[in-house]
N, C-alpha and C positions, 0 to 999 in steps of 0.2 A: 504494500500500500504506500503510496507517494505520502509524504509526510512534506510540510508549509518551509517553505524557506525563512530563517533569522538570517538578518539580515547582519553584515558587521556593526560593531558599536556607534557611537557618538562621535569616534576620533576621526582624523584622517584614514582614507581609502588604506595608507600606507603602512599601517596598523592592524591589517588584518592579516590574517593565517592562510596560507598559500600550501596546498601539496603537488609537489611535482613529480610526477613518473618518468624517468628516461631511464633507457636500459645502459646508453652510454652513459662510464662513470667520467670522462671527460667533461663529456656535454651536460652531463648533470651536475656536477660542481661548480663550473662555471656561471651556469645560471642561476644555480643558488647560490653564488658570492654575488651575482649583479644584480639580484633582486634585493637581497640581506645589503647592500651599500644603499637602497631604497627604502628599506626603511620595513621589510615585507620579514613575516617569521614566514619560515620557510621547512616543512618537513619532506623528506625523499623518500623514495623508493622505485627499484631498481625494475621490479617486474607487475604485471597488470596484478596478480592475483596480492602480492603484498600491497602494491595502492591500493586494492579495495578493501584490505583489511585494517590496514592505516587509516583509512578515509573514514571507514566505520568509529574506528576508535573516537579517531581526535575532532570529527564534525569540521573539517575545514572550509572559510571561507569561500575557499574556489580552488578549483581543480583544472591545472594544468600538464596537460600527458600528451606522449606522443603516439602516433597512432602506431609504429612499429614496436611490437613488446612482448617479450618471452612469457611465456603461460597462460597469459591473457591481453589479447592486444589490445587497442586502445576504441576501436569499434565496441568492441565486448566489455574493457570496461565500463564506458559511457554511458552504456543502456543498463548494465547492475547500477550502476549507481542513481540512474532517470530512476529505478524501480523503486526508489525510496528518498528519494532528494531532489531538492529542486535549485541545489545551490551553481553558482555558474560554472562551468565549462568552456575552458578554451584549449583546444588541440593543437598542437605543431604534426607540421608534415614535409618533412624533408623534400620534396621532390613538389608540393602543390597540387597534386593529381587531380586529376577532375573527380575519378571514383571515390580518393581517399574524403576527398571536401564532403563531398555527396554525402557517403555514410558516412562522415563522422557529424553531419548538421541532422540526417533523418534519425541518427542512432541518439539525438539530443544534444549536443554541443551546442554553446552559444555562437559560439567565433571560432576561426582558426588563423592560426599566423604560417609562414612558409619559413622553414632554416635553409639557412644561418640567420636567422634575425636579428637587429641590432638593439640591445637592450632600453633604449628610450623607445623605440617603438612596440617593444613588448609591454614594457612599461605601461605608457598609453592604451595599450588594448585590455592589459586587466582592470586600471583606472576604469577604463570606458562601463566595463562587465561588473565591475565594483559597484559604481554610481546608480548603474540603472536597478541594482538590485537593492539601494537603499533609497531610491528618488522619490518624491511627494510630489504625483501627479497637478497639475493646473489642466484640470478641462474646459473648453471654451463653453462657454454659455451659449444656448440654443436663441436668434434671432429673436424669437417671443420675450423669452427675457429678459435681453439685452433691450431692447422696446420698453421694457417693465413692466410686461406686462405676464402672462402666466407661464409656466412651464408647457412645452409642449406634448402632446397625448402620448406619444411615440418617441422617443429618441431623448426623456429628460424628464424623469419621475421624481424630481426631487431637486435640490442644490446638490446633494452629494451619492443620489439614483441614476443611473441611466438605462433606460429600457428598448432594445430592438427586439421586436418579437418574444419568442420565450428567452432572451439572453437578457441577463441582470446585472447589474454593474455596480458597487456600490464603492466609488472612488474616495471612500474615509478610508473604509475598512479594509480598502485595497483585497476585494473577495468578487468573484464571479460564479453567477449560476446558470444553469441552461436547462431550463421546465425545472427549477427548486430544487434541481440537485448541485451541489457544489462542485466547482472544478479547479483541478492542480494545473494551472499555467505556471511558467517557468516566468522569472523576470523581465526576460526579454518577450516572451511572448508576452504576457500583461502592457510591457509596455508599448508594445504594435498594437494591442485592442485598443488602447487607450488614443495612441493616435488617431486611427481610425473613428472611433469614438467622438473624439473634438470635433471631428469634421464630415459627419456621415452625409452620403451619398456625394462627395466630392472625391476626386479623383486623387490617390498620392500617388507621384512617381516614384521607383522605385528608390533612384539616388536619394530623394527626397529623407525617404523611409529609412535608408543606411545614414544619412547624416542627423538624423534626431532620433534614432535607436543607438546605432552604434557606435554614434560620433564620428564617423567616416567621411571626414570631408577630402579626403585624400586618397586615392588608388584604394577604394572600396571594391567588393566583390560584388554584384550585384544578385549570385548564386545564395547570398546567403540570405537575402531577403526572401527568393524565393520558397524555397527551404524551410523558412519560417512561417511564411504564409500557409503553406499546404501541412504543416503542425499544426496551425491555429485552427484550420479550416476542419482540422478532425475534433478538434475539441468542441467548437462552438458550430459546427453543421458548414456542412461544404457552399453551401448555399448563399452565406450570410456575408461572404465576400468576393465578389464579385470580379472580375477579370477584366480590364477595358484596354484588348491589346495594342500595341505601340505605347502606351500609356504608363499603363498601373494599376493599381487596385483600390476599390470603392467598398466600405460597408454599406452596405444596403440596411434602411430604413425597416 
């Protein structure tokens, strides 16, 4: 059973607990002295099946592995770990591959980065994974209300409800339902509904979507928005977001 993401503390992003899996103890040192110079506690482990029992122990903030790994690769850890955690996920993958991207975003990863990567830019990307899993939504008010006038029937039950169809939103409590049953969205997926959300039935582009999810204003992947979309779209009904190709993607009303 997926159990809720806690998010890290009150401090800085750079303060939180990081596990890193590489099977290389090169590469694995390394990046654990250049994340430890950042400020980052940092626990290792060498093979997929010891991260997942590490991971279990110590509840780490985020999880950083590579996708190549003796006993349990980084595919297979990813999805053990989705089955009961919702904390962030970011993969390295030596080579970029289109396949490795693919299943390491369908098997649950947030992001991935390609090695040799240069430590400010890894940096940045668990920053990114960090923030969005502690962020305090601002959703735009619905036209009616910005008017001052009332909430509207569909798309805004409340100051802090949003209702499309049977999906439920309740942006205090940061909790969503689909027909009264509760659902485990990951932080990055929460915060794509949320996007979507501010703005239903307007169109987001994709880049758009990587630069206010991922903070990607730079050589963003566009695969990974993908990826995310067609996650969400199993969680909250395939239906409820909408494809507008050349484009991007619209929640629908």
């Amino acid at each position: 059973m997926t159990t809720a993401f806690t998010p890290p503390g009150a401090g800085s992003p750079t303060e939180a607990h990081l596990l890193l899996v590489e099977d290389d103890e090169v590469i694995r040192n390394t990046v654990r002295m250049a994340l430890e110079r950042y400020g980052f506690t940092v626990s290792t482990a060498g093979d997929g099946l010891t991260g997942l029992e590490i991971f279990r122990e110590r509840q780490p903030d985020l999880l950083l592995l590579d996708v190549m790994l003796p006993e349990l690769d980084g595919i297979g850890l990813c999805r053990r770990v989705r089955e009961f955690s919702l904390a962030p996920i970011l993969m390295m993958s030596a080579r970029g591959d289109s396949l490795d991207v693919v299943s390491g975003l369908e098997a649950g990863a947030d992001d991935y980065v390609v090695k040799p990567c240069e430590s400010a830019v890894l940096v940045a990307r668990i920053r990114s994974l960090l923030r969005r899993a502690s962020f305090t939504p601002v959703v735009r008010a619905s036209r009616a209300e910005a008017r001052g006038g009332a909430p509207e029937a569909d798309g805004a039950a409340g100051s802090d409800t949003l209702v499309f169809g049977d999906l439920t939103i309740d942006t205090r409590g940061m909790e969503v339902r689909r027909a009264g049953e509760p659902l485990a969205l990951t932080p990055t997926e929460l915060r794509m509904l949320l996007e979507f959300a501010g703005s239903p039935g307007v169109v987001l582009e994709r880049r758009t979507l990587l630069s206010r999810v991922w903070d990607h204003a730079w050589q963003g992947d566009t695969r990974v928005v993908d990826l995310h979309v067609q996650r969400l779209r199993a969680k909250i009904g395939a239906e409820r977001i909408e494809t507008v190709r050349g484009f991007g993607y619209k929640l629908r009303r």
